[in-house]
N, C-alpha and C positions, 0 to 999 in steps of 0.2 A: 634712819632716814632712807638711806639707799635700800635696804630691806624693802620697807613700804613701796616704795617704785619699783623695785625689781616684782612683790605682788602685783601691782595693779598693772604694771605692765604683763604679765604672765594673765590677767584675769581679761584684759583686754583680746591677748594674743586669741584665747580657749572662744569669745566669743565673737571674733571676726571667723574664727573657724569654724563654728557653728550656723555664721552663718550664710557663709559659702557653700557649705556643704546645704542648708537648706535653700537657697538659691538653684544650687542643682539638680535638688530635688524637687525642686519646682518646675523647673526646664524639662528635664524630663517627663516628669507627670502632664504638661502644656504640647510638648512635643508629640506624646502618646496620643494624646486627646485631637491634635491635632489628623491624627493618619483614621483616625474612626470613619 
């Protein structure tokens, strides 16, 4: 039991970090667009 949650917590963790990191790279790409 605690296996399985320690997975889905760890699967949870990989894709709030993907998807920060693609928020950033949205900001950025937005921010660029922005100075043309």
């Amino acid at each position: 039991m605690m296996r399985q949650l320690h997975d889905l917590f760890t699967v949870n963790e990989s894709i709030a970090t993907s998807n920060s990191r693609m928020a950033a790279h949205n900001a950025v790409r937005f921010s660029d667009g922005d100075k043309v």
